[in-house]
NUVOKOL-957053 format. One record per residue (C-alpha): residue number from 1; residue in three letters; x, y, z. Coordinates in Angstrom, 3 decimals. Layout:
N
+------+------+----------+----------+----------+
| tiza | doti |       c1 |       c2 |       c3 |
+------+------+----------+----------+----------+
|  NUM |  ala |        X |        Y |        Z |
...
+------+------+----------+----------+----------+
END
This chain:
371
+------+------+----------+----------+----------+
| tiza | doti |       c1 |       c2 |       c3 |
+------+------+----------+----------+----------+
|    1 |  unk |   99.308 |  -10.915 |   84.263 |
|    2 |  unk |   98.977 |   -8.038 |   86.205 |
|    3 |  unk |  101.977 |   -7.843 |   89.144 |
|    4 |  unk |  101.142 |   -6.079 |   92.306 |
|    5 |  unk |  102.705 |   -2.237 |   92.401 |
|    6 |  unk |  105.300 |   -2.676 |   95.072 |
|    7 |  unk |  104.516 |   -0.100 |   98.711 |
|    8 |  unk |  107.965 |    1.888 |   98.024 |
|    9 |  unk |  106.634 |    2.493 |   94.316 |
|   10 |  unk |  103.387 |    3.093 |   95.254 |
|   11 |  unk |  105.090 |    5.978 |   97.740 |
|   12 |  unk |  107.219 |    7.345 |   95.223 |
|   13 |  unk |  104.295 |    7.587 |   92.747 |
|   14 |  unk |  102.284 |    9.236 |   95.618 |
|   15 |  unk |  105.031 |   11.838 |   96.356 |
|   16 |  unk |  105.674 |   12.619 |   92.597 |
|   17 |  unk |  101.905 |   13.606 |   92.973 |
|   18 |  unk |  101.857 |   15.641 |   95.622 |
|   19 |  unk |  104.651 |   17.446 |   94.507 |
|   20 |  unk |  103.502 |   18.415 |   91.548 |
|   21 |  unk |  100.396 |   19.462 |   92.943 |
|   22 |  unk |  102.398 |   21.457 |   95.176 |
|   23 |  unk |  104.381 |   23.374 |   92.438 |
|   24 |  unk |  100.952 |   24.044 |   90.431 |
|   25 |  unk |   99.626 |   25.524 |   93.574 |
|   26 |  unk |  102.651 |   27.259 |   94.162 |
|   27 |  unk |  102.666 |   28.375 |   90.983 |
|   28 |  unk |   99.256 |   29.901 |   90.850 |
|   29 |  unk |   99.931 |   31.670 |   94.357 |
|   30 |  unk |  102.613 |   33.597 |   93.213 |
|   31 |  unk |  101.160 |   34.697 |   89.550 |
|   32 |  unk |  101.429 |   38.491 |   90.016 |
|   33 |  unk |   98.083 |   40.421 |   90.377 |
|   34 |  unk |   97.834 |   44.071 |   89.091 |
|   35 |  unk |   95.194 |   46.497 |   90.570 |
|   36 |  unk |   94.765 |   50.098 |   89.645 |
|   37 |  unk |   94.265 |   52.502 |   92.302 |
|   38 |  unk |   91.616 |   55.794 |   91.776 |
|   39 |  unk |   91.525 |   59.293 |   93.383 |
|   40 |  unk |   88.242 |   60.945 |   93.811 |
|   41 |  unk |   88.662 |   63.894 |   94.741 |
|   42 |  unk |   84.608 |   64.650 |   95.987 |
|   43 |  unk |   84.080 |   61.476 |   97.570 |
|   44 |  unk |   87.721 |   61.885 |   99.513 |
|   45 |  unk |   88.348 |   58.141 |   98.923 |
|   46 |  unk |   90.257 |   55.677 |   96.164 |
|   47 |  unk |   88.537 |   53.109 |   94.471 |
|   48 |  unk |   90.817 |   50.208 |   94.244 |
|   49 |  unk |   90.052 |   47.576 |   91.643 |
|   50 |  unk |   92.059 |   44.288 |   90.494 |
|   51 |  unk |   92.780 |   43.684 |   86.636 |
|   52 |  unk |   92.634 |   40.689 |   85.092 |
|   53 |  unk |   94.742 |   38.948 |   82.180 |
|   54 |  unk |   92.322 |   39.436 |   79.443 |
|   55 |  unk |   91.931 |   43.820 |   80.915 |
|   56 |  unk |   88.273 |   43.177 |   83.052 |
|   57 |  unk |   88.495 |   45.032 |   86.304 |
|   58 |  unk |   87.100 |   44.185 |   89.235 |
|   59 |  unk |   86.232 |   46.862 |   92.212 |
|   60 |  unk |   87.735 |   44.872 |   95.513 |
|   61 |  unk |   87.627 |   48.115 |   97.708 |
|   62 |  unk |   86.612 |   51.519 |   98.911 |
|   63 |  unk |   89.410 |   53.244 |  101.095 |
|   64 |  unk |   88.176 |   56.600 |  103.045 |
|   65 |  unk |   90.850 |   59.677 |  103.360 |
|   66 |  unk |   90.555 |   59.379 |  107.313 |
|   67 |  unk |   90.803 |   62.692 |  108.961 |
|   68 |  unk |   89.804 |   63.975 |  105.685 |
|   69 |  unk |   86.197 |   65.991 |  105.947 |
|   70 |  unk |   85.858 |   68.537 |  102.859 |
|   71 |  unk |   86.302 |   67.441 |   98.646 |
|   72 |  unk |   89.872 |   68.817 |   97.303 |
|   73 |  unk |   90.608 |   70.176 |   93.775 |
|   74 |  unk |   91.950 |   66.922 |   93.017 |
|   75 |  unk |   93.706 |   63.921 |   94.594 |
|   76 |  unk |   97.139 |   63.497 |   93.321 |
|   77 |  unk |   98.494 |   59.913 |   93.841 |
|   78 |  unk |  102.014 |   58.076 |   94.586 |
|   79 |  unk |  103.217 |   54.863 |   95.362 |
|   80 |  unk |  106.826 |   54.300 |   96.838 |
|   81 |  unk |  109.074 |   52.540 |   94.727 |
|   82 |  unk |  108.932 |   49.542 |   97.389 |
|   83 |  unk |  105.340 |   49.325 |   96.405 |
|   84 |  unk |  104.575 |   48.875 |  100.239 |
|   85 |  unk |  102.594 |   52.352 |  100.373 |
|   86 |  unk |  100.354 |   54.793 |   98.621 |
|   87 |  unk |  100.027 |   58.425 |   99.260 |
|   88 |  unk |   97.176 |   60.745 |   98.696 |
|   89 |  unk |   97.488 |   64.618 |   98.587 |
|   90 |  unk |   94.302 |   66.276 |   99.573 |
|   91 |  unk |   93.991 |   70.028 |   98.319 |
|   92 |  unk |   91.557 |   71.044 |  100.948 |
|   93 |  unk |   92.637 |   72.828 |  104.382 |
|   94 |  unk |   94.271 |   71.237 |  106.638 |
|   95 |  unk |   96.324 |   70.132 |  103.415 |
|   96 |  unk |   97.409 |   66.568 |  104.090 |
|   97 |  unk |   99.207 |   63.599 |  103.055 |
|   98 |  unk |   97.176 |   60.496 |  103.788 |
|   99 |  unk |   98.959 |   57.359 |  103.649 |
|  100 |  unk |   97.833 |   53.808 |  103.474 |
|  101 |  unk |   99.979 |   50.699 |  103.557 |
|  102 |  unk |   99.465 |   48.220 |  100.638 |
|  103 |  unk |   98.835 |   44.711 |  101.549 |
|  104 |  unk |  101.244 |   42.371 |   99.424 |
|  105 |  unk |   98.935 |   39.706 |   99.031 |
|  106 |  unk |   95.170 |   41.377 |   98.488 |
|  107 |  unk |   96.628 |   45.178 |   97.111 |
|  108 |  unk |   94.308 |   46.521 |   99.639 |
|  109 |  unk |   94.327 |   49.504 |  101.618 |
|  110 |  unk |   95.077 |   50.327 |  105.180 |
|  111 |  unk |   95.431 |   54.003 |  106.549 |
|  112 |  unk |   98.271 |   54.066 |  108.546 |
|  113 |  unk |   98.788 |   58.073 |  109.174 |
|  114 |  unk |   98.412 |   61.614 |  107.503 |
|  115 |  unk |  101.404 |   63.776 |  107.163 |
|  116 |  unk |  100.879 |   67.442 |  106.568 |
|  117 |  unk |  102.038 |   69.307 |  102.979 |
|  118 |  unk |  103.152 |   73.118 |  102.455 |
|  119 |  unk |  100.171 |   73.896 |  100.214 |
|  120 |  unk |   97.359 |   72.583 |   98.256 |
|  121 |  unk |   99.358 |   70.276 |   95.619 |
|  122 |  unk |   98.271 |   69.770 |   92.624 |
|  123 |  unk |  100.966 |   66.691 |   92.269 |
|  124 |  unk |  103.462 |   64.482 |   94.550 |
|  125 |  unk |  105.849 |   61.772 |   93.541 |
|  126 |  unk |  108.453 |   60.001 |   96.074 |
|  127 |  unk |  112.043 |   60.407 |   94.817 |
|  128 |  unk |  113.529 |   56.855 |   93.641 |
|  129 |  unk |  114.711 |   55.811 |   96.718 |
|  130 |  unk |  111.408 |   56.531 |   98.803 |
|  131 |  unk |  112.776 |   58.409 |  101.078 |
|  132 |  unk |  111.320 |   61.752 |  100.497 |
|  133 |  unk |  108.108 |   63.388 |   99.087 |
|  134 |  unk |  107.958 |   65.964 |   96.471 |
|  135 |  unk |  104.948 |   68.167 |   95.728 |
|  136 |  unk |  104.156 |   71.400 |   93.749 |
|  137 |  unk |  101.066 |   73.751 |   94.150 |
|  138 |  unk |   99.418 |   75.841 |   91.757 |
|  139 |  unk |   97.608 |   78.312 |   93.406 |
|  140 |  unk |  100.630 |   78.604 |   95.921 |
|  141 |  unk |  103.273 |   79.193 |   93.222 |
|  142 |  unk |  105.708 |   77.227 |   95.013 |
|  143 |  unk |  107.623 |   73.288 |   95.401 |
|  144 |  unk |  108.094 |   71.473 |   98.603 |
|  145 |  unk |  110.156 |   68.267 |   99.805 |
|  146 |  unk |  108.743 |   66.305 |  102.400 |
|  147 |  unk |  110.750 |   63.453 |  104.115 |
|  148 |  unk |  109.553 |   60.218 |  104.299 |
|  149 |  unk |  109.523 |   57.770 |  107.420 |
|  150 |  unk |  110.116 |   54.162 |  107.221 |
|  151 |  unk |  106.734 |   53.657 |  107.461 |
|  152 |  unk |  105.643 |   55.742 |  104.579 |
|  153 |  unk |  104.400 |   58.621 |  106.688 |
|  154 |  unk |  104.812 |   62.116 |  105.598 |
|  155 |  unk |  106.560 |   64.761 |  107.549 |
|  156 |  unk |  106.908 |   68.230 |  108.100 |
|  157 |  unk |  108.343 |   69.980 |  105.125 |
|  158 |  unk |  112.046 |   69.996 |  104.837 |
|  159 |  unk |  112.334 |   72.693 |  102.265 |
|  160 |  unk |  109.525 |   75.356 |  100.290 |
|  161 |  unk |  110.377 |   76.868 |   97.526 |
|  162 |  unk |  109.017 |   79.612 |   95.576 |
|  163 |  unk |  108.239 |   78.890 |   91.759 |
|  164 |  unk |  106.895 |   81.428 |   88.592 |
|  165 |  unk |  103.207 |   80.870 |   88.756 |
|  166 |  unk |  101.543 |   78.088 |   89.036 |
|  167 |  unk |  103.951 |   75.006 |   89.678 |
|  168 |  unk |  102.111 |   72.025 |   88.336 |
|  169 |  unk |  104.413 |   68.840 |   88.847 |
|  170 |  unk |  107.689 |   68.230 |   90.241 |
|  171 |  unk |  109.685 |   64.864 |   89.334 |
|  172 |  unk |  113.216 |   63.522 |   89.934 |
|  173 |  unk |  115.086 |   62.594 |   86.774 |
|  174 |  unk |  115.364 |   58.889 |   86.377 |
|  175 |  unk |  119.170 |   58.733 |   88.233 |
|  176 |  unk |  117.336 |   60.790 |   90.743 |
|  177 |  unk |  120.072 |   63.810 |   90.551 |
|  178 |  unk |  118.029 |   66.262 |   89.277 |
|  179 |  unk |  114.278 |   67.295 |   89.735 |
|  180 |  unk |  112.282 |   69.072 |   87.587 |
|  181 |  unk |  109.143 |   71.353 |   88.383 |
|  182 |  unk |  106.670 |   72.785 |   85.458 |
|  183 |  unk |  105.187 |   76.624 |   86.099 |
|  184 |  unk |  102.494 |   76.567 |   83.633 |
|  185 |  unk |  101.567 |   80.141 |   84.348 |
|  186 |  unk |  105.401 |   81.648 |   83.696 |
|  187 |  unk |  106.034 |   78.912 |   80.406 |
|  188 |  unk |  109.178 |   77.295 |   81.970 |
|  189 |  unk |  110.272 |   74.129 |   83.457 |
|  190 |  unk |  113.024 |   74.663 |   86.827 |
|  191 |  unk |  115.646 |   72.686 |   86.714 |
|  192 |  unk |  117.242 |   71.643 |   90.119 |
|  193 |  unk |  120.154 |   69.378 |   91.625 |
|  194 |  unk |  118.947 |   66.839 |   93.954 |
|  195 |  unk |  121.191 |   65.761 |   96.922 |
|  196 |  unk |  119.548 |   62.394 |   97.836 |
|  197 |  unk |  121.746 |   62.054 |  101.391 |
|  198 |  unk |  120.625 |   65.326 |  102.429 |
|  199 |  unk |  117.221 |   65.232 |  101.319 |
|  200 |  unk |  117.460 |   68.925 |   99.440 |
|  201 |  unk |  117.444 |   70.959 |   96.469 |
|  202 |  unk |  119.195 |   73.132 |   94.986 |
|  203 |  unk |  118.621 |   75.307 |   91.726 |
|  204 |  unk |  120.390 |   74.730 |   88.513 |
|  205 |  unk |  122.634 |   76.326 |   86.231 |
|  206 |  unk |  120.952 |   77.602 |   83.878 |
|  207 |  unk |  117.673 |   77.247 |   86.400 |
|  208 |  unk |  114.823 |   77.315 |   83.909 |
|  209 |  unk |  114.032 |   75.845 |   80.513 |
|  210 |  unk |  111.673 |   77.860 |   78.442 |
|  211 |  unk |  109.087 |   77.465 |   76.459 |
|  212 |  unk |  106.906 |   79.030 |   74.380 |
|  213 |  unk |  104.565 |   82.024 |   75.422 |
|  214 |  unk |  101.444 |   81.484 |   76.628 |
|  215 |  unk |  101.512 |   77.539 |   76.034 |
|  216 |  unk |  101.230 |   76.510 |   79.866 |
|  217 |  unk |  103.790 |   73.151 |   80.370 |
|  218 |  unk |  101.677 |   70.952 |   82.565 |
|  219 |  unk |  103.322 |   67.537 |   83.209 |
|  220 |  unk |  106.031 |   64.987 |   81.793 |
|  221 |  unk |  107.373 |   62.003 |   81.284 |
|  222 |  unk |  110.709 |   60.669 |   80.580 |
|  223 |  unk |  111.130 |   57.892 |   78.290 |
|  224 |  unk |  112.249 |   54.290 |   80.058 |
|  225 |  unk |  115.936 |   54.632 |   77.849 |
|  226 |  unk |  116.220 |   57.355 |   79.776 |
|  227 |  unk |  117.510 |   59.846 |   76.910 |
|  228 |  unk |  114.280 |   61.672 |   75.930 |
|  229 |  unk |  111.329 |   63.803 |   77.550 |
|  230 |  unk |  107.606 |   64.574 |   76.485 |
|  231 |  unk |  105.827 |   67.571 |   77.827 |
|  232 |  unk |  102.254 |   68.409 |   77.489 |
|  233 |  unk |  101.194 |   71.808 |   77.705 |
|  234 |  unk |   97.825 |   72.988 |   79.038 |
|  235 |  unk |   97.302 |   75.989 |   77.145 |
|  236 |  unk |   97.896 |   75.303 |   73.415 |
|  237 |  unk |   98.063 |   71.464 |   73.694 |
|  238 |  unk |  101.535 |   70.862 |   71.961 |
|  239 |  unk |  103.759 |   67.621 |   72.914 |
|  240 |  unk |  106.930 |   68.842 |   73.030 |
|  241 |  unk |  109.890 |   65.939 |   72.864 |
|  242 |  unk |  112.818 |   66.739 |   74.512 |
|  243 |  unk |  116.671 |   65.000 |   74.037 |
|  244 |  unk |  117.915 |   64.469 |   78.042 |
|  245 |  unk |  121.448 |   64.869 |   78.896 |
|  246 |  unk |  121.655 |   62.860 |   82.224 |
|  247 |  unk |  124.870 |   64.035 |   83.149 |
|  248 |  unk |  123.313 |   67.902 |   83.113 |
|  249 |  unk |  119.969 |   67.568 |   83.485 |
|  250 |  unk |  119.699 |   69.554 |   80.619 |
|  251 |  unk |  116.804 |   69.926 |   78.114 |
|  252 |  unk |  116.650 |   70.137 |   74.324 |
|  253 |  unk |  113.896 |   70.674 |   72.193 |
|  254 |  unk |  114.171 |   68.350 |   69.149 |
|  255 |  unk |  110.108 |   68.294 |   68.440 |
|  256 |  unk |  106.414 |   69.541 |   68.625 |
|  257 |  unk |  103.348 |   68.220 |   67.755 |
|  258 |  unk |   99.809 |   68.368 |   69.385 |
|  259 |  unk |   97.228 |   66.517 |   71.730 |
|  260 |  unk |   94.116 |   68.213 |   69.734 |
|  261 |  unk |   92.235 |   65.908 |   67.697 |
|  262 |  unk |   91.912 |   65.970 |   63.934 |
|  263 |  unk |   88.967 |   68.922 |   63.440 |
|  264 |  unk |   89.641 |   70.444 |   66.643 |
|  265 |  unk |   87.381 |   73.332 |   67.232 |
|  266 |  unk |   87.621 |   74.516 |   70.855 |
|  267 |  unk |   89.930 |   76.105 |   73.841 |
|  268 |  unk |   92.636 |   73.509 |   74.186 |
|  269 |  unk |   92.958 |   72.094 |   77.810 |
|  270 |  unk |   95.542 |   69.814 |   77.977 |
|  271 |  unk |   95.976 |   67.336 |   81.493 |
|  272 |  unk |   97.905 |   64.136 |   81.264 |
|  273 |  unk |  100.931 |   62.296 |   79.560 |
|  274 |  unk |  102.027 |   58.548 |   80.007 |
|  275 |  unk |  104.568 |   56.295 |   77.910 |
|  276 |  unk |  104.474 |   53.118 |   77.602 |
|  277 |  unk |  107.022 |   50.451 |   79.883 |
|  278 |  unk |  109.136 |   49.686 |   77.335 |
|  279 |  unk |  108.616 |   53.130 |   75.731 |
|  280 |  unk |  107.411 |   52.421 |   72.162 |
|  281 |  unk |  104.054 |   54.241 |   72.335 |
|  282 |  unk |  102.914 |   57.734 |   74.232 |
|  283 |  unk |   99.730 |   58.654 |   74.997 |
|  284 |  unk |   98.075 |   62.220 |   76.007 |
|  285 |  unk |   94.632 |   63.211 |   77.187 |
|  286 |  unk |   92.812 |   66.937 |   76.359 |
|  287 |  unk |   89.833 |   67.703 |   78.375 |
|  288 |  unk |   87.912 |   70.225 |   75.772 |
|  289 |  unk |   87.733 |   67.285 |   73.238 |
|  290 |  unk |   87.453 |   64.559 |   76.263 |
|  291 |  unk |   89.729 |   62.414 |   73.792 |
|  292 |  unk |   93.095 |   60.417 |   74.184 |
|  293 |  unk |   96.036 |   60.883 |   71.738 |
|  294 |  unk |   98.605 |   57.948 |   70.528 |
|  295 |  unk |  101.644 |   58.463 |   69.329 |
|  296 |  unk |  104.767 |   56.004 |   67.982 |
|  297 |  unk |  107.894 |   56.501 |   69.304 |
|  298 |  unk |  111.196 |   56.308 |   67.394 |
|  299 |  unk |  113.598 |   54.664 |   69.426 |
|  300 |  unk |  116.374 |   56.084 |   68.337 |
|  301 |  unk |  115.645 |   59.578 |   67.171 |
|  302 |  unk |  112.663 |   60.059 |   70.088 |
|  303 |  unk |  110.357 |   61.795 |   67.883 |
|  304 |  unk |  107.193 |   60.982 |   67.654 |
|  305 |  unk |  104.258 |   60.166 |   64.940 |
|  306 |  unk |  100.876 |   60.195 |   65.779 |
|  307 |  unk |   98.814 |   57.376 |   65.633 |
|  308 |  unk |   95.089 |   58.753 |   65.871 |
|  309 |  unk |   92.482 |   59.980 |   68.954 |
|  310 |  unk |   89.821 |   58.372 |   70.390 |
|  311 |  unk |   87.047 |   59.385 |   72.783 |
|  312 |  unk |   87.045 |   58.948 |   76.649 |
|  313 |  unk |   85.556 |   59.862 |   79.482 |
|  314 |  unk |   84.450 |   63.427 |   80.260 |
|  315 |  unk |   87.414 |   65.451 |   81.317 |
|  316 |  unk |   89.956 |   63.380 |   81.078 |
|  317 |  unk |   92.155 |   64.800 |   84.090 |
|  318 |  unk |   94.226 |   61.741 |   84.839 |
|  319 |  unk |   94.866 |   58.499 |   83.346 |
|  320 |  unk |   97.652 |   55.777 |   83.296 |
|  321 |  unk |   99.373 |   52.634 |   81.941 |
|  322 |  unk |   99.529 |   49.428 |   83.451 |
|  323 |  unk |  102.801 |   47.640 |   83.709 |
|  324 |  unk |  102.329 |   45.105 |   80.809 |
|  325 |  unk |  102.048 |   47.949 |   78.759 |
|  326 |  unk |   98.630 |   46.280 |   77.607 |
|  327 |  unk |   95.984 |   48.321 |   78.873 |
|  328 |  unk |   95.165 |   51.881 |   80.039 |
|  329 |  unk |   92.299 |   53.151 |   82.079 |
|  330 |  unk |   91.307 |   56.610 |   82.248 |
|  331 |  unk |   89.111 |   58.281 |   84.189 |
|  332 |  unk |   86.673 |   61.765 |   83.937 |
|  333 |  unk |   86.181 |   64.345 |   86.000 |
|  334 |  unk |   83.006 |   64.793 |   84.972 |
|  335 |  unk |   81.517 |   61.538 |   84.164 |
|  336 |  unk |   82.251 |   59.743 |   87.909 |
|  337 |  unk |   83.959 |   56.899 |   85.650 |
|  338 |  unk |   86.764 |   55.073 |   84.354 |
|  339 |  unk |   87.113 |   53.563 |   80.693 |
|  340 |  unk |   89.665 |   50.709 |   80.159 |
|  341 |  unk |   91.289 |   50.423 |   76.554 |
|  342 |  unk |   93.294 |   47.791 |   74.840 |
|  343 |  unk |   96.920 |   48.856 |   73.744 |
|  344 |  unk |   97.327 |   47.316 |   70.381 |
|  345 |  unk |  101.026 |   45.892 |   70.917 |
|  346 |  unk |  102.259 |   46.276 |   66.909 |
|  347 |  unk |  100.446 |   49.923 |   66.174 |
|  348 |  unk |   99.567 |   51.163 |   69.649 |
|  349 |  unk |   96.292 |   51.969 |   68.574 |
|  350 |  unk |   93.682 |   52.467 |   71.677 |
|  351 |  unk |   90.406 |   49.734 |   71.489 |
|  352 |  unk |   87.810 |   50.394 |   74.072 |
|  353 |  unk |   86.938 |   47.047 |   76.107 |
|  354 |  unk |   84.676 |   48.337 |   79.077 |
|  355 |  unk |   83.729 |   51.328 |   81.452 |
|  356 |  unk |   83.348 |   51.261 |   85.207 |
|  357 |  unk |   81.810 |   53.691 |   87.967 |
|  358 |  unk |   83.827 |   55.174 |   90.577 |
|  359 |  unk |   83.821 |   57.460 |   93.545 |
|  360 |  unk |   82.915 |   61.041 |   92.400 |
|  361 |  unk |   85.306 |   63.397 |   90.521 |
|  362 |  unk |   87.905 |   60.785 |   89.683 |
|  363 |  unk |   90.864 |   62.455 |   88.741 |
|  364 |  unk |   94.364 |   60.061 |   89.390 |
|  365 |  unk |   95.150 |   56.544 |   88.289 |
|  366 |  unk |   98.066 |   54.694 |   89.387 |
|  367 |  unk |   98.510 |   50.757 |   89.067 |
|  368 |  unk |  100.195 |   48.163 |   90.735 |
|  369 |  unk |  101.541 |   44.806 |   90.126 |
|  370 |  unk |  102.216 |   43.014 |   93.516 |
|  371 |  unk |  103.882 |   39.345 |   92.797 |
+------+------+----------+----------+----------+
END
């Protein structure tokens, strides 16, 4: 015999229902979304696609440098640690800082103001609180600090200060106490203290690092642990691994190895260095080749062993790692496109899954997850 349900079980059945609809929806709303953000430097716009779970990229907008009428150099990027902003340097006159607010939901674009730089900069990054702008130009020879406003716009430089030749990139440390700025035309690295109340800078004792002659550092990364740092160098493509000493800011050499690829036969031209999230596997790209390095990292020691190259687009300016540490995407100079690669998570061995087009010149890539 089959009893009638009773109206207050029927409810409670009904409500169980709709509640757990409710938390699958939920659920599915807030799974974070990653998107990868491009700078091309001809077409004076980012492309802006989203990533999925299994690495296939989808392009979801176009965003226009507004106020922005002649190609730079390049288009250095930066996001703000609150992830509510991303800034684009342009390297052509009137130099600028274009900034556009990141929606939280879609990862798009909105311009929201420029902001004007000291020089043509050939790389910013925000300090870890956001509050202020760094940048370093090449041709100028020099480092600047911007200040930030709440809304992300850039304003008139705070401080300029002259470098050796050609200042390449300029980063805080990970405590954000010290900065660092490469002059890949004098073979040093400057070494300053960072005041993060005042907003300023102020040179270190000693107030270089040196390298070797003729070797042109570039840019750098400092491992997640927070104890090492890997420099690429433009001019003879060596990886140099560095111990850090946070309470100094000091630098010491405790390896060297190279970005060329096995049978190199060429000019080395060295661009761009990433590491991993959770710091296990470093990767470097050299233009002459148009190839990608891997290395291992040891853990504990810092050195590195490399892994093997692969090929990429043509002249592999910029690339980057998304947050997962699964994939990278880099993009070429010279082939208007980006290639995405699997990060094999036991030997960190690069697998190519697909290529995509993008504006022209494509230089920058920095990604995104938004929850």
């Amino acid at each position: 015999m089959i009893r009638p349900t009773r109206p207050a079980a029927c409810a409670a059945i009904v409500a169980t229902l709709f509640t757990s609809v409710a938390l699958i929806s939920g659920v599915r709303a807030g799974m974070a979304e990653t998107f990868a953000y491009v700078g091309n430097a001809d077409s004076n716009n980012i492309s802006v696609f989203k990533i999925a779970e299994n690495g296939e990229m989808t392009p979801v907008q176009t965003a226009a440098f507004t106020g922005v009428e002649k190609p730079g150099a390049s288009t250095p990027l930066a996001i703000t640690p609150d992830h509510r902003v991303l800034i684009a340097g342009v390297r052509s006159q009137p130099f600028l800082a274009v900034s556009f607010a990141i929606d939280p939901k879609t990862g798009l674009l909105s311009h929201i103001g420029n902001g004007p730089l000291a020089d043509s900069m050939a790389n910013i990054a925000t300090d870890r609180t956001g509050k202020v702008l760094f940048s370093a130009s090449y041709g100028g020879n020099k480092v600047a600090l911007n200040p930030l406003a709440a809304n992300g716009v850039v304003g008139e430089p705070k401080q300029v200060i002259p470098t050796g030749l050609n200042a390449h990139a300029l980063l805080p440390s990970p405590d954000n106490r010290f900065v660092f700025a490469t002059n890949l035309g004098s073979d040093q690295v400057l070494s300053f203290a960072f005041d993060a109340a005042a907003g300023t800078l102020t040179p270190s004792d000693p107030p270089a690092i040196k390298v070797p002659e003729k070797s042109g550092p570039r840019h750098f990364v400092f491992h997640p642990g927070g104890k090492f740092v890997y420099l690429i160098h433009e001019l003879n493509g060596d990886v140099a691994a560095f111990s850090y000493e946070a309470k100094s800011g000091a630098w010491s050499e405790i390896q060297r190895t190279t970005a060329l690829p096995e049978g190199f036969n060429g000019k080395p031209w060295a661009a761009d260095i990433h590491i991993t999230p959770d710091g296990r596997f470093l990767y470097a790209s050299e233009r002459t080749s148009n190839t990608l390095t891997a290395y291992k990292v040891d853990a504990s020691s810092g050195k590195l062993t490399t892994i093997g190259s692969v090929p990429t687009e043509k002249q592999p300016r910029g690339f980057n790692i998304d947050p997962t540490g699964r994939y990278l995407a880099a993009v070429g100079e010279l082939s208007d496109g980006m290639t995405v690669y699997a990060i094999d998570q036991t030997s960190g061995a690069l697998s190519k899954l697909k290529s995509y087009a993008t504006g022209k010149k494509p230089n920058w890539v920095e990604f995104l997850t938004l929850p």
